[in-house]
ZALUM-394317 format. One line per 3 residues: number of its first residue (from 1); for each residue x, y, z of C-alpha. Coordinates in steps of 0.5 Angstrom, whole numbers, plus 2048, in hexadecimal, padded with zeros to 3 digits. Example, Ala and Ser with C-alpha at 12.3 -4.5 7.8 and 13.67 -1.06 7.14 Angstrom:
<recs>
1 = 819 7F7 810 ~ 81B 7FE 80E
</recs>
This chain:
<recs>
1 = 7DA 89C 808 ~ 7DD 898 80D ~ 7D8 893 80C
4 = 7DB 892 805 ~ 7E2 892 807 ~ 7E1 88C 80C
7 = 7DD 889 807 ~ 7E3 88A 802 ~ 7E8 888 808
10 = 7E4 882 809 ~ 7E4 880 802 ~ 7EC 880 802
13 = 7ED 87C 808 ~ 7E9 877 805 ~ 7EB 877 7FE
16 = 7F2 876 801 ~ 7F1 871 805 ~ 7ED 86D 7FF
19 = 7F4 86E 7FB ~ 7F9 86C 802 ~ 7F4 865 802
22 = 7F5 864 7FC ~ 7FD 865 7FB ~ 7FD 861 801
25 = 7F9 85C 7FE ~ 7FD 85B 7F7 ~ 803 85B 7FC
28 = 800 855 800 ~ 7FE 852 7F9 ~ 805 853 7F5
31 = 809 84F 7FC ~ 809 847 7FB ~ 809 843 800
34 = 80E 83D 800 ~ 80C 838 806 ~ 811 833 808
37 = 810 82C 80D ~ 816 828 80F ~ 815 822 814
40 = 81D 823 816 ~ 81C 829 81A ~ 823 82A 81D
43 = 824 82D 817 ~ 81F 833 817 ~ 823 838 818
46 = 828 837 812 ~ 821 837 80E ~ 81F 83D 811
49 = 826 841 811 ~ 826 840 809 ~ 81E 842 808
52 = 821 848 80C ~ 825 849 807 ~ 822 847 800
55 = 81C 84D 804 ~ 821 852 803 ~ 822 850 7FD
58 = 81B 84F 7FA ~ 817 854 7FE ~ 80F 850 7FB
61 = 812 84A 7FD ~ 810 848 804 ~ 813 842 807
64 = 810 83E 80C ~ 813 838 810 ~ 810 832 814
67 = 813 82C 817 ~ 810 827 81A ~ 813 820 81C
70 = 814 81B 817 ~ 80D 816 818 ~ 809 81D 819
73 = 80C 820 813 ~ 80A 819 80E ~ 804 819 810
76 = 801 821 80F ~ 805 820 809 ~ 802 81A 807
79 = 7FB 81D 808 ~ 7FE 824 806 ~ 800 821 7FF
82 = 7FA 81E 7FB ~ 7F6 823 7FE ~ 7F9 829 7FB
85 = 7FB 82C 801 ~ 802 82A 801 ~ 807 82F 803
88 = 80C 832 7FD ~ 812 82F 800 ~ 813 827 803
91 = 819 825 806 ~ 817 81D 805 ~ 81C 817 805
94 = 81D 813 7FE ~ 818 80F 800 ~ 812 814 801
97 = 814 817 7FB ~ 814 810 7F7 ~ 80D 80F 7FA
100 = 80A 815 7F8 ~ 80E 817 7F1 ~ 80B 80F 7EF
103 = 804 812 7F1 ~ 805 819 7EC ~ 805 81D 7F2
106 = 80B 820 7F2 ~ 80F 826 7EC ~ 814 823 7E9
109 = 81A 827 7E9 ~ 81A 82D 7E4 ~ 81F 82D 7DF
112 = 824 831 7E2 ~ 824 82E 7E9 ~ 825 828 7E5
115 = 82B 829 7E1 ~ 82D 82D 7E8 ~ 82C 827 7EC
118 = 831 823 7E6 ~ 836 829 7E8 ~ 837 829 7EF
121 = 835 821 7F2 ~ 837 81B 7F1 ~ 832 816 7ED
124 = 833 812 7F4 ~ 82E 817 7F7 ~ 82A 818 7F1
127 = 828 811 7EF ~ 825 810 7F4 ~ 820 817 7F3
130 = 81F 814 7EC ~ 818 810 7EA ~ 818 80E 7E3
133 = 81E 813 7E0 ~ 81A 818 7E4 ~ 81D 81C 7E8
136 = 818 81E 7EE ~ 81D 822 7F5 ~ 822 826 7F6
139 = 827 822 7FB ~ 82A 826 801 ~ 82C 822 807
142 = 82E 81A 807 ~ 82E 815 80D ~ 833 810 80E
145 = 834 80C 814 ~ 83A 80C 819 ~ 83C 80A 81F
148 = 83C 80D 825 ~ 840 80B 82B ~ 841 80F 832
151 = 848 80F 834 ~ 848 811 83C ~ 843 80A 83B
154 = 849 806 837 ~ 84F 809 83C ~ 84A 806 842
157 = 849 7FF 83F ~ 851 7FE 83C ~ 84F 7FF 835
160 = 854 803 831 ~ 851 802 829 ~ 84A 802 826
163 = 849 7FC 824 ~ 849 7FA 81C ~ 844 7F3 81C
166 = 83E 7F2 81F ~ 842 7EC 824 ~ 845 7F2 826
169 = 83F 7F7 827 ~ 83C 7F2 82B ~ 842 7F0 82F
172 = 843 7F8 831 ~ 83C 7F8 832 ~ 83C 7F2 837
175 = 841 7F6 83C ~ 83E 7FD 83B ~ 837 7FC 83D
178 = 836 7FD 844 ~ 831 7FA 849 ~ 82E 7FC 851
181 = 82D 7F7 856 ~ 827 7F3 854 ~ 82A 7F2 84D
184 = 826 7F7 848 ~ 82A 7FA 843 ~ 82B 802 845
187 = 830 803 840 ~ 831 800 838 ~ 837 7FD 835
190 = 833 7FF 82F ~ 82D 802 82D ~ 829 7FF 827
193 = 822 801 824 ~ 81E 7FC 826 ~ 817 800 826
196 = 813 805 823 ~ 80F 807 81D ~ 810 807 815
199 = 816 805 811 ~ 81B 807 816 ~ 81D 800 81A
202 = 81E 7FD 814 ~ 822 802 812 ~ 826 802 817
205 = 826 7FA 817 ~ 828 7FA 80F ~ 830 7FC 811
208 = 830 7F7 815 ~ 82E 7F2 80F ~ 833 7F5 80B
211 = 838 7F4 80F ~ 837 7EC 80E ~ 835 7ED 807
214 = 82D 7EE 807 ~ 829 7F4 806 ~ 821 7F5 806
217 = 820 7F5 7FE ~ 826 7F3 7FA ~ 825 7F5 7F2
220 = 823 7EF 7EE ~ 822 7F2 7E7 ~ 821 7FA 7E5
223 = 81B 7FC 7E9 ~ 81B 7F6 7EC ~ 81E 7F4 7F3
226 = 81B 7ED 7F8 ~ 81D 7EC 800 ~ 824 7EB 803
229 = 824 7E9 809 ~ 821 7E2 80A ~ 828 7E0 80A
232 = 82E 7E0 80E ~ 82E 7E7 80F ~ 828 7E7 811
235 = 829 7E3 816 ~ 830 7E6 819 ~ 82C 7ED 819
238 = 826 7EB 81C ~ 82A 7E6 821 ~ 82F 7EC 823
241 = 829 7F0 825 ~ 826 7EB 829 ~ 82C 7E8 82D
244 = 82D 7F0 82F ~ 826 7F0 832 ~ 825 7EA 834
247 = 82B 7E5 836 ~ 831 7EA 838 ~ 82C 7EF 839
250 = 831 7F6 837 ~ 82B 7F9 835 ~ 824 7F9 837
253 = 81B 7FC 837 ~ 81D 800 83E ~ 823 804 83B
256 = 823 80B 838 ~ 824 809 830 ~ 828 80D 82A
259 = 82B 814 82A ~ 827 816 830 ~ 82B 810 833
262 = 832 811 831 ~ 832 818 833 ~ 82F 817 83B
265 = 834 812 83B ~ 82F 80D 83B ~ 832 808 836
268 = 839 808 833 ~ 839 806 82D ~ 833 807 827
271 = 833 808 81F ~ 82F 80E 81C ~ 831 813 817
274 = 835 81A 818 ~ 82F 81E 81C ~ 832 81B 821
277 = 837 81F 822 ~ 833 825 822 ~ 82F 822 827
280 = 835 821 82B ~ 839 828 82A ~ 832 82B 82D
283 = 830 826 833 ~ 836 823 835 ~ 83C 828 834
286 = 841 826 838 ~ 840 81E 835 ~ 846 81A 834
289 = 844 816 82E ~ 846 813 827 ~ 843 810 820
292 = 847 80A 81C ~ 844 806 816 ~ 83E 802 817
295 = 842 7FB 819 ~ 841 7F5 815 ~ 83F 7EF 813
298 = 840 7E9 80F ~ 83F 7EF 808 ~ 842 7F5 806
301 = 842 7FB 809 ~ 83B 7FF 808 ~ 836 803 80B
304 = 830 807 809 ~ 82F 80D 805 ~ 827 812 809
307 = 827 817 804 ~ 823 81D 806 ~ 820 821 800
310 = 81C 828 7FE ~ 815 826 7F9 ~ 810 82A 7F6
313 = 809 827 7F6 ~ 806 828 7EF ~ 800 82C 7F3
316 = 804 832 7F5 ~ 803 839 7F3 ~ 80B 83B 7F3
319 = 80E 835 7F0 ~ 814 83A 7ED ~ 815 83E 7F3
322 = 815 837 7F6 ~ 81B 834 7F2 ~ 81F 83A 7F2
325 = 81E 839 7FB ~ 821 832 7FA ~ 826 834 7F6
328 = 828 83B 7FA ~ 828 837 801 ~ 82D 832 7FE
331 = 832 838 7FE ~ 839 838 802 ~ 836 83C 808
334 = 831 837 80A ~ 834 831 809 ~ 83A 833 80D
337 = 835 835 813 ~ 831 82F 812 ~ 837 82B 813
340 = 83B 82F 819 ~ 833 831 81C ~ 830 82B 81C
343 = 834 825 819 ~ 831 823 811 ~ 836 822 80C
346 = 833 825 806 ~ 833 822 7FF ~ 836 827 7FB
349 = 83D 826 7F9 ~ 843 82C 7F9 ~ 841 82F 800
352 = 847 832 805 ~ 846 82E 80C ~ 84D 830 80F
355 = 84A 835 814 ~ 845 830 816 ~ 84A 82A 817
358 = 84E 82E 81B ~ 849 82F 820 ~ 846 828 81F
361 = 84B 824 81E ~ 846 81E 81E ~ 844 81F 817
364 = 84B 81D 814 ~ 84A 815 818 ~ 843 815 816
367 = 845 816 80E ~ 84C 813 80F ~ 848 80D 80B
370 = 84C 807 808 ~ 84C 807 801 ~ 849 800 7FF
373 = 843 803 804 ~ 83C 803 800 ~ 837 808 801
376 = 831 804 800 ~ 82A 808 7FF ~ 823 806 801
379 = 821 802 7FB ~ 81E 807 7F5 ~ 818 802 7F5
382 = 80F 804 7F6 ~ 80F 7FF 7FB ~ 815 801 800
385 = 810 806 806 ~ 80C 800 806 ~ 811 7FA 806
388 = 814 7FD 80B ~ 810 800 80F ~ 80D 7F8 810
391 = 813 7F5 811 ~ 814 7FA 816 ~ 80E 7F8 81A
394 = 810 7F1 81A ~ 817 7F2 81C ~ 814 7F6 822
397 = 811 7EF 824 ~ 817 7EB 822 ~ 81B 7EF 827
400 = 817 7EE 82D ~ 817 7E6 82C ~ 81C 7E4 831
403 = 81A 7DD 82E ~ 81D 7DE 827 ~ 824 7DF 82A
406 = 82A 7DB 827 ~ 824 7D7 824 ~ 826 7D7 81D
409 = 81F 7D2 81B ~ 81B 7D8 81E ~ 81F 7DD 81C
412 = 81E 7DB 814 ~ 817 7DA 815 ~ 815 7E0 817
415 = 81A 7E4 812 ~ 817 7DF 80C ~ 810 7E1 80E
418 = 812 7E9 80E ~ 816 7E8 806 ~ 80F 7E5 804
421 = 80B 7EC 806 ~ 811 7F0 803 ~ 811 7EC 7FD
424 = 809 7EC 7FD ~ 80A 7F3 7FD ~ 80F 7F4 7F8
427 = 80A 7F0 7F5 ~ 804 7F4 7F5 ~ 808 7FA 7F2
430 = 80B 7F6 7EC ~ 812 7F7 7EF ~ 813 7F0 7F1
433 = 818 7EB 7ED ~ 81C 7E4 7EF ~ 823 7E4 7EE
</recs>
């Protein structure tokens, strides 16, 4: 009799045991994992503080957040992507998401994102999203170079404005940078990109060609676009550099460089996006600084328009539940913390900064833009990465040839040289045309 009740009671527990696993198992089935990368890790935390919320909200979605610094992320993501094992959500610049929609990797928006996405940006932050009419992101934070000067250095120096030319810039420069008893330069007057790898020197070179008047690519027909800066912009942008490094010595390859730079007090004045801020509210407190406009040149004033924006690989298992994220984290609530918490102005209008502006008011001169200012995006072309990424490689070279100062013949073969590539490249993509 006792043998028979063991028996039964062991039958039971088994018999239960087998119906737990497999609710447990259709439990885990019915949850979706949603994987998210971004190469601006600074903004993790705002990723993470909506994929909390949407959880509660959808309890069979699991969201998981990765960031890895920009370069890392483009190149897993590269290798990711025709491989099929791609994350659901990709926070990539316009050019990434050019390269990759023209290949038919990337989902294009679904229907309703695509009439949301027409309701709530401007087209300035669309267009640049769209290939052939195709709609293929989700915008959510935009760049546009600044400039950022110290104030406790401006005081030291007898400086009382920012400057409003580049003459200007360069003169402020000269009587900022500061040097120890063997002549090195210990302090820059201004911090210039002068090396490292991708698009990014030559990005950060092209505000300076637009203040002359050049650009990297400049539109020639629809689809179309040839070099611009074997020119006299060209020659203004790339001789500024070199008489900065190499003939008044107000920035140099022995100094801290970019962001990290101005918030040790390393430099006094540098251009870079709004995250700078962000940077420097958490790294340097206590810092007495301001931001005007890029100065000028010779043209209107312009600066650059870094879009950053959410795609959805065509090989993902989730492509609705993706979407919808895209659209959830664009919410009010998210987009007020990333500007108050970490220094991105996000792309979609309508949203009420005012409890931000009166903790930081850096961001009021940083969007007190003129009206005549463009905005000028990365050109929506195929061939745009590799265009850059070259050139930018030649421009590292350039700015290390102190022989090329104030040597317009020198200065005018390197810059022809470096527009044949481009335009060979245009050329390659079938997206070049004369004017």
């Amino acid at each position: 009799m006792r043998r028979t009740y063991t028996r039964s009671l062991l039958v039971l527990v088994v018999c239960s045991l087998v119906v737990l696993l497999s609710m447990y198992s259709l439990e885990a089935a019915a949850v979706k994992t949603l994987k998210v990368w971004t190469g601006y890790p600074e903004n993790v935390p705002v990723f993470e503080a909506a994929a909390a919320d949407y959880m509660k909200e959808h309890p069979d979605v699991k969201i998981e957040v990765t960031g890895y610094n920009l370069r890392d992320s483009e190149q897993k993501y590269a290798i990711a992507l025709p491989a099929g094992t791609a994350p659901d959500i990709y926070d990539a610049d316009a050019g990434v998401m050019n390269r990759y929609a023209v290949l038919g990797l990337l989902d294009a928006a679904p229907e309703s994102v695509d009439s949301w996405l027409k309701e709530s940006f401007n087209r300035a932050y669309t267009d640049p999203l769209t290939v052939d009419g195709v709609l293929y992101a989700v915008p959510w934070i935009h760049g546009f170079q600044v400039m950022y000067y110290n104030l406790d250095h401006y005081e030291e120096a007898g400086i009382t404005a920012p400057p409003e030319t580049l003459d200007e810039l360069m003169s402020h420069a000269r009587k900022l940078a500061k040097y120890d008893s063997k002549g090195n330069l210990v302090r820059s007057g201004m911090s210039l990109r002068i090396s490292g790898g991708g698009m990014g020197v030559a990005e950060k070179f092209e505000v300076f060609l637009f203040a002359e008047g050049g650009s990297v690519f400049k539109p020639t027909a629809p689809g179309k676009w040839k070099a611009n800066f074997a020119n006299e912009a060209g020659y203004k942008a790339l001789n500024l550099y070199l008489q900065a490094l190499h003939e008044y010595k107000v920035d140099g390859y022995n100094v801290k460089h970019d962001a990290e730079a101005f918030v040790t007090g390393a430099t006094s004045q540098f251009n870079r996006e709004t995250w700078v801020i962000g940077e420097a509210k958490k790294l340097a407190p206590d810092m007495k600084y301001g931001i005007c406009q890029l100065p000028r040149g010779d043209a209107p004033p312009a600066t650059n328009l870094a879009l950053g924006a959410f795609v959805v690989p065509k090989s993902s298992k989730n492509k609705d539940i993706a979407w919808d994220f895209a659209k959830y984290i664009n919410r009010d609530k998210y987009l007020v913390q990333l500007m108050r918490d970490v220094g991105w102005i996000a792309t979609r209008g309508g949203v009420d900064y005012s409890e931000v502006y009166e903790v930081e008011p850096h961001f009021k001169q940083a969007l007190d833009r003129p009206a005549d200012m463009k905005l000028i995006p990365l050109a929506n072309a195929k061939a745009t990465a590799e265009a850059y990424t070259k050139f930018a490689a030649r421009l590292v070279d350039a700015f290390a040839d102190p022989s090329m100062t104030n040597n317009k013949t020198k200065i005018m073969e390197f810059l022809n040289d470096a527009a044949d590539e481009v335009n060979q490249i245009l050329e390659s993509y079938g997206e070049y045309a004369d004017d």
